[in-house]
C-alpha positions as a LaTeX table, in Angstrom:
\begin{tabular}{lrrr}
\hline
Residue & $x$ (\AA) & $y$ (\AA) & $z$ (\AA) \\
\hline
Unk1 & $-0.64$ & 18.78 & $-27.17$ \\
Unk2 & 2.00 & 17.19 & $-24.82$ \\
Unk3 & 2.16 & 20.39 & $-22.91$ \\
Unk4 & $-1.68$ & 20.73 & $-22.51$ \\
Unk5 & $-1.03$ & 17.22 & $-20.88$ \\
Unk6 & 1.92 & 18.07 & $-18.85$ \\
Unk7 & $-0.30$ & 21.67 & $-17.49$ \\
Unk8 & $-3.10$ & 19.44 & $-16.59$ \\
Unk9 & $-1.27$ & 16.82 & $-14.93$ \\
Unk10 & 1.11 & 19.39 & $-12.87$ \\
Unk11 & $-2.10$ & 21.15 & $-11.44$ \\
Unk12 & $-3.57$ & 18.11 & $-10.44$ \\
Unk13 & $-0.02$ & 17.16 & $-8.53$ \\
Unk14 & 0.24 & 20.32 & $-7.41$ \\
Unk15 & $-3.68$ & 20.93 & $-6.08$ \\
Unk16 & $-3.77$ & 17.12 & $-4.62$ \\
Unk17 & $-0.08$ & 18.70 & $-2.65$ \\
Unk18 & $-1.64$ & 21.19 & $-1.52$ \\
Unk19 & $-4.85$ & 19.94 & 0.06 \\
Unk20 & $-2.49$ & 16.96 & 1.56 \\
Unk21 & $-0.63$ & 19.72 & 3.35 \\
Unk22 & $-3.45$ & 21.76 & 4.32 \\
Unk23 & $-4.86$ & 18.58 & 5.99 \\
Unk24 & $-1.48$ & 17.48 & 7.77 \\
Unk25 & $-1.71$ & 21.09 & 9.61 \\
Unk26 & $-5.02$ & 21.11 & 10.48 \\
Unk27 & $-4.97$ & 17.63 & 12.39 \\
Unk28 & $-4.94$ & 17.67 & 15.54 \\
Unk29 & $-4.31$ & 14.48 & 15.97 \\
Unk30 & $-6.72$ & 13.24 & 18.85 \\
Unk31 & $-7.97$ & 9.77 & 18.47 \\
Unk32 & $-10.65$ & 7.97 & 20.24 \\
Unk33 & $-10.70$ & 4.12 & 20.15 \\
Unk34 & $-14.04$ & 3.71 & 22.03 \\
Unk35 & $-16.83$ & 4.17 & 19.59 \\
Unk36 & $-19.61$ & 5.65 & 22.30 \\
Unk37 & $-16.89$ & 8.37 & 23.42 \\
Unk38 & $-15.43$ & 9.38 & 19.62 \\
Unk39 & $-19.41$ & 10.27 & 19.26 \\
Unk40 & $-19.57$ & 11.68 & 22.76 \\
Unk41 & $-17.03$ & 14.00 & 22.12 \\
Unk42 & $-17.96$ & 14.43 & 18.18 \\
Unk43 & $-21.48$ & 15.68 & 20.38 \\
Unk44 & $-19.61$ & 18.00 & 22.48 \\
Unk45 & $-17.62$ & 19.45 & 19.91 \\
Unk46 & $-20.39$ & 20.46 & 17.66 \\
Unk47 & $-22.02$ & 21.59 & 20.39 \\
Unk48 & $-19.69$ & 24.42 & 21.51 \\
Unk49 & $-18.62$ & 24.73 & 17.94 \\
Unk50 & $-22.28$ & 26.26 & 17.94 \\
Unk51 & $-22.00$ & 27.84 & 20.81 \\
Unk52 & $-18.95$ & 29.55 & 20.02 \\
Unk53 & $-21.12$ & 30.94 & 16.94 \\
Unk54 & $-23.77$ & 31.58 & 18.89 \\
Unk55 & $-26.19$ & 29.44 & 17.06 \\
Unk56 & $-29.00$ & 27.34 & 18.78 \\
Unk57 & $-31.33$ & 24.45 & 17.44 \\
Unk58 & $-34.38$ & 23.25 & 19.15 \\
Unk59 & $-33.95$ & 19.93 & 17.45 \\
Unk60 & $-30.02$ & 19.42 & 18.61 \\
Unk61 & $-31.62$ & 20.74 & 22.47 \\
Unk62 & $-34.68$ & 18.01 & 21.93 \\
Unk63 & $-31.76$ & 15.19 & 21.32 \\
Unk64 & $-29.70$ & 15.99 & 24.01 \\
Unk65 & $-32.40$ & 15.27 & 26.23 \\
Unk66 & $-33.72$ & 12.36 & 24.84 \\
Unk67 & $-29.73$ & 11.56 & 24.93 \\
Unk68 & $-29.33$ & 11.99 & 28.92 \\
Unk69 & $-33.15$ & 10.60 & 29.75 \\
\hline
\end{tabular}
């Protein structure tokens, strides 16, 4: 029984590790302090995230014009 315990706690140490270093590497570490441009550029990434994919979508095209109008 103690060593069902100490397997369930090491992969829980061990998976909560990993994910903490996975995230460390994948931040880039930009930060915006101004609230309107963190969600102008959280707009512009999506936006050539999906164009880098080639994706489209009539509703994100309908708010970027209500957006700029």
């Amino acid at each position: 029984m103690p060593a069902l315990i100490l397997a369930f706690f090491a992969t829980f140490i061990i998976v909560e590790l990993t994910m903490a270093v996975l995230a460390s590497r994948s931040w880039t570490g930009f930060v915006v302090n101004n609230f309107p441009a963190s969600q102008e550029f959280n707009r512009k990434a999506g936006e050539a995230a999906l164009a880098a994919l080639g994706w489209s979508s009539p509703l994100q095209s309908q708010m970027a014009r209500s957006a700029t109008a």
